[in-house]
C-alpha positions as CSV (number, residue, x, y, z in Angstrom):
1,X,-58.5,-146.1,64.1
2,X,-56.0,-148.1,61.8
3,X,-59.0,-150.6,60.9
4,X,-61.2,-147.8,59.9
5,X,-58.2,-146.7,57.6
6,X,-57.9,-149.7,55.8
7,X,-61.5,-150.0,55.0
8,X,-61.4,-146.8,53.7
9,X,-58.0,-147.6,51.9
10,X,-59.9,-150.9,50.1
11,X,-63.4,-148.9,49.1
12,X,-61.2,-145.6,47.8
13,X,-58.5,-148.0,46.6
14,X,-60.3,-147.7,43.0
15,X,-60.7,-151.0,41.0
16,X,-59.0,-149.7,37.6
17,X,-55.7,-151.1,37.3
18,X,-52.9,-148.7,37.0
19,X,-53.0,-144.9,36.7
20,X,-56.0,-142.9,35.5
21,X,-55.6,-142.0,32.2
22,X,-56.0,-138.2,31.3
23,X,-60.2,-137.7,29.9
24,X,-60.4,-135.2,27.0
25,X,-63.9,-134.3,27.9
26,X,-63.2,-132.7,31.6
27,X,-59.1,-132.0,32.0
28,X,-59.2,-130.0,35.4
29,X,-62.4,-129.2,37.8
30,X,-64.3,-130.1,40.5
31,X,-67.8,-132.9,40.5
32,X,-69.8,-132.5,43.6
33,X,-72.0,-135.6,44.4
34,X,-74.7,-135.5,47.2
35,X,-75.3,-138.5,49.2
36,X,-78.8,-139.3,50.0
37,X,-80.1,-142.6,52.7
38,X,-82.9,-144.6,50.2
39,X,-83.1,-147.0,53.2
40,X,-81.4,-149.2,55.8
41,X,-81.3,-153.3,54.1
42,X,-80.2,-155.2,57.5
43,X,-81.2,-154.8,61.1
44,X,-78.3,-152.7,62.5
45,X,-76.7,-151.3,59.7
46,X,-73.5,-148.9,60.4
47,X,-73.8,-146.2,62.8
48,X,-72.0,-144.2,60.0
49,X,-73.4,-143.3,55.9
50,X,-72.3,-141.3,53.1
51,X,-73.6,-137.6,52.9
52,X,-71.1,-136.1,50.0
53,X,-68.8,-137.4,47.3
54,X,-65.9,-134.8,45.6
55,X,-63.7,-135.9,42.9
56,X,-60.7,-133.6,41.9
57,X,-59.7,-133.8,38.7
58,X,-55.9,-132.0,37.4
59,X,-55.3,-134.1,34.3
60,X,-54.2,-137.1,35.6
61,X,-54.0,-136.1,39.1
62,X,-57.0,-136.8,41.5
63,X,-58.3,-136.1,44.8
64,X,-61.5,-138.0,46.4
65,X,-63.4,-136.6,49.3
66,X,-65.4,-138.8,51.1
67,X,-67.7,-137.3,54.1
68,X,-69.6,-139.8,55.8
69,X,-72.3,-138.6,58.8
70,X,-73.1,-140.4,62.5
71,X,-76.9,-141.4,61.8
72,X,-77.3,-141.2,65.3
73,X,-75.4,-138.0,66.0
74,X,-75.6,-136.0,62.6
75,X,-73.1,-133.4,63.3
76,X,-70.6,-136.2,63.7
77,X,-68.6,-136.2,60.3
78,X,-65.7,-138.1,59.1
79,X,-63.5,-137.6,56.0
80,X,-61.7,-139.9,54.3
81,X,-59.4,-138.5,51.3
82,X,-57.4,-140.5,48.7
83,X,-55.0,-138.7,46.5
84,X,-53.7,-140.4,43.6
85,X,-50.8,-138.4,42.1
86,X,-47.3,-139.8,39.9
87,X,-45.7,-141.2,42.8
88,X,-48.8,-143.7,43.8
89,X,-51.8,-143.8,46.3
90,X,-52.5,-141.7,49.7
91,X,-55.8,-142.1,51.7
92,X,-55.4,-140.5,54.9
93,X,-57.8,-140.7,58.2
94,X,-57.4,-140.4,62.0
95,X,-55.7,-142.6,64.6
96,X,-55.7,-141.9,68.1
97,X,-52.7,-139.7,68.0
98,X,-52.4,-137.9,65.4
99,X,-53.4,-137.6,61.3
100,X,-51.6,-140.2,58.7
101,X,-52.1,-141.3,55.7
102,X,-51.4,-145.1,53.8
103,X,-49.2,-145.2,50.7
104,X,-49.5,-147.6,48.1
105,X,-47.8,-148.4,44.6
106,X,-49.3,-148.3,41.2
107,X,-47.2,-152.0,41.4
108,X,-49.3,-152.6,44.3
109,X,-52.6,-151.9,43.7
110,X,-52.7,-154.1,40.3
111,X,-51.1,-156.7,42.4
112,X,-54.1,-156.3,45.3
113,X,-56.5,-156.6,42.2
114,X,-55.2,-159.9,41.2
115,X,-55.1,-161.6,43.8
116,X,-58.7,-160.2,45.0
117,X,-59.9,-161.5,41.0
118,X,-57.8,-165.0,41.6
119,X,-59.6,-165.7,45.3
120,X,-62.6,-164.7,44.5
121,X,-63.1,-161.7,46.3
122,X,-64.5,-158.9,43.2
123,X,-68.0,-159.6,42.6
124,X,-69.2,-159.3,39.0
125,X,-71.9,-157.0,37.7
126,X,-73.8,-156.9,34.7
127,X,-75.8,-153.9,33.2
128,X,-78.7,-153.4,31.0
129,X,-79.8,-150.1,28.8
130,X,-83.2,-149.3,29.8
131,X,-84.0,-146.7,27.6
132,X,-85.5,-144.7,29.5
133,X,-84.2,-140.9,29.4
134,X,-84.0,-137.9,31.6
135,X,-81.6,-134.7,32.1
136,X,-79.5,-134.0,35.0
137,X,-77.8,-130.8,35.2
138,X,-78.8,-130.1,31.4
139,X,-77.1,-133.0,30.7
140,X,-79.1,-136.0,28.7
141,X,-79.2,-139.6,30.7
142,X,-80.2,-142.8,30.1
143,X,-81.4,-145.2,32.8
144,X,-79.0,-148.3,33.7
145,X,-80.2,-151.5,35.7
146,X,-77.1,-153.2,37.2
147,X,-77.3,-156.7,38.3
148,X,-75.0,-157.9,40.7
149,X,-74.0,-161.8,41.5
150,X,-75.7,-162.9,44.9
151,X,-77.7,-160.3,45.4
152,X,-81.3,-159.3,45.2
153,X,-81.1,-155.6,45.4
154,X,-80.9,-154.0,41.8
155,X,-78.8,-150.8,41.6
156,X,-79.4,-148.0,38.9
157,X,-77.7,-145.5,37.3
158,X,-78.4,-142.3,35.1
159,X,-75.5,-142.4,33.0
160,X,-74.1,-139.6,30.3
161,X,-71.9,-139.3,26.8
162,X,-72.3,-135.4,27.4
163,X,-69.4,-135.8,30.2
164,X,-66.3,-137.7,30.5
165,X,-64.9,-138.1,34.1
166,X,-64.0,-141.7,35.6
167,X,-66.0,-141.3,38.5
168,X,-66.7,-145.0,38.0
169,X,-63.1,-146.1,39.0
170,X,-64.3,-145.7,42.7
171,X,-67.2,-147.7,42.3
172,X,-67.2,-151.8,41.8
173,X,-70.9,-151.8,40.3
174,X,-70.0,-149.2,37.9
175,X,-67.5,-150.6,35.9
176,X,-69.4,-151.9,33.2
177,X,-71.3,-148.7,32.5
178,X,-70.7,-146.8,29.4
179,X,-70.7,-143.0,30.3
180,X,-70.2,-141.2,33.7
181,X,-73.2,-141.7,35.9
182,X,-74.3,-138.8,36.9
183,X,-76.7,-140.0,39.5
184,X,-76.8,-143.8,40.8
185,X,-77.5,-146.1,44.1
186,X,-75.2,-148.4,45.8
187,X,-74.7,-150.3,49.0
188,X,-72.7,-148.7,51.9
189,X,-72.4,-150.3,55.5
190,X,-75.7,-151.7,55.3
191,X,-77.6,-148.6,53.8
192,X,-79.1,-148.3,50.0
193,X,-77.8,-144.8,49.2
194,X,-78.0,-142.7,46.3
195,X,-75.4,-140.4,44.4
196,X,-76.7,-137.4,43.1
197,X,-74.5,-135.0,40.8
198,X,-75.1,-131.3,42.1
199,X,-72.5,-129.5,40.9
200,X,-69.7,-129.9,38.5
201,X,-67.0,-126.7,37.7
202,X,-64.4,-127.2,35.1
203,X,-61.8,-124.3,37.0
204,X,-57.6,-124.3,37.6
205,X,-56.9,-126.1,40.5
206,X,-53.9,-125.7,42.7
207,X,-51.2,-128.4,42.7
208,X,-51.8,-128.9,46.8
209,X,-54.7,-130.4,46.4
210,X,-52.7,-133.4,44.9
211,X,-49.7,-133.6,47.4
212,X,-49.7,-135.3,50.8
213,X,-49.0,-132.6,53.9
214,X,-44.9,-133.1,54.2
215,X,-45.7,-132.9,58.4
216,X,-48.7,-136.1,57.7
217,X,-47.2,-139.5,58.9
218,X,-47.0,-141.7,55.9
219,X,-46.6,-145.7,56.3
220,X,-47.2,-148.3,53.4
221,X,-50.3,-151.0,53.8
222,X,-47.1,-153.7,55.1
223,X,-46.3,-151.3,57.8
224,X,-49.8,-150.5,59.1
225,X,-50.9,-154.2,58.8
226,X,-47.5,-155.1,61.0
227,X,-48.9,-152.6,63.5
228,X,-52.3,-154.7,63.5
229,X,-50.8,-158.2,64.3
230,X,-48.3,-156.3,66.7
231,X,-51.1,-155.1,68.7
232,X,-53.7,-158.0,69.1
């Protein structure tokens, strides 16, 4: 549905301004997160949660996979993908007809974030170095406590200098951390959830993966919104 699309559109939208810049410490490869439930923090929390995060990396060409299971109905999956190449932002998803996908600017997006900072709308995080240290992967972590205004669930993160990939783009909580996380919690559709790393494979990857089907419908955020008001 076109209101499931722009949800998706807002949490993939990324909260960096601009385009990623290239990371000299993972140019091209694939990082494989699993999603795991911690627990449910309101009464009827979505029917639908994460089970898998994949981030695409091609210099500065990405592609994020996001698979979300029916808790209900577990063999009920969506995915919602966002591909962020040189000519701007895709996320596609379903309508009742057929596949499409949402454009947006570079222009745009910074102009979204402004005017999300400006009314308030961007909450504000702060983190804390715990200290406390661990491997993931055979890769060295520290612990991270992250604060967020309003509300009384802490988040954490296991955080990394050993890889360079901006995996925290996607995430609002994660913006302050120094390092990539490599495994951290966050809130999604009334569930605590937890990001795992489980695999990451630094391999070519084809140019595709980066490039919207020419035979997907594409329609800017204006265009879908228009849609909205036209059919209420």
């Amino acid at each position: 549905m076109l209101f499931r699309i722009l949800i998706s559109l807002f949490l993939l939208s990324g909260i960096q301004i601009g385009k990623a810049t290239a990371q000299a410490g993972f140019k091209e490869g694939i990082l494989i997160y699993r999603v795991d439930t911690v627990r449910s923090l309101v009464s009827h929390p979505a029917a639908f949660r994460g089970a898998q995060f994949k981030l695409y990396k091609k210099g500065d060409l990405m592609r994020i996979e996001r698979t979300k299971v029916n808790h209900f109905r577990p063999a009920t999956k969506e995915v919602t993908i966002q591909i962020r190449n040189k000519k701007g932002i895709y996320t596609t998803g379903e309508t009742r007809f057929k596949p499409m996908a949402i454009f947006m600017s570079y222009d745009e997006e910074r102009i979204n974030k402004s005017k999300a900072v400006s009314q308030g709308m961007v909450k504000t995080y702060t983190s804390r170095r715990t200290g406390q240290r661990s491997t993931i992967l055979s890769m060295p972590t520290e612990k991270v406590i992250i604060t967020g205004s309003g509300e009384s669930q802490l988040l954490e993160a296991q955080v990394t200098k050993a890889l360079d990939v901006p995996v925290k783009q996607f995430f609002e909580h994660l913006q302050g951390v120094e390092g990539t996380p490599l495994q951290f919690t966050d809130y999604e559709y009334g569930w605590l959830v937890r990001y795992t790393l489980e695999s990451v494979k630094a391999q070519p990857l084809p140019d595709e993966l980066f490039r919207i089907d020419p035979k997907m419908e594409v329609k800017t955020m204006e265009q879908v919104l228009k849609e909205l008001r036209d059919f209420k």
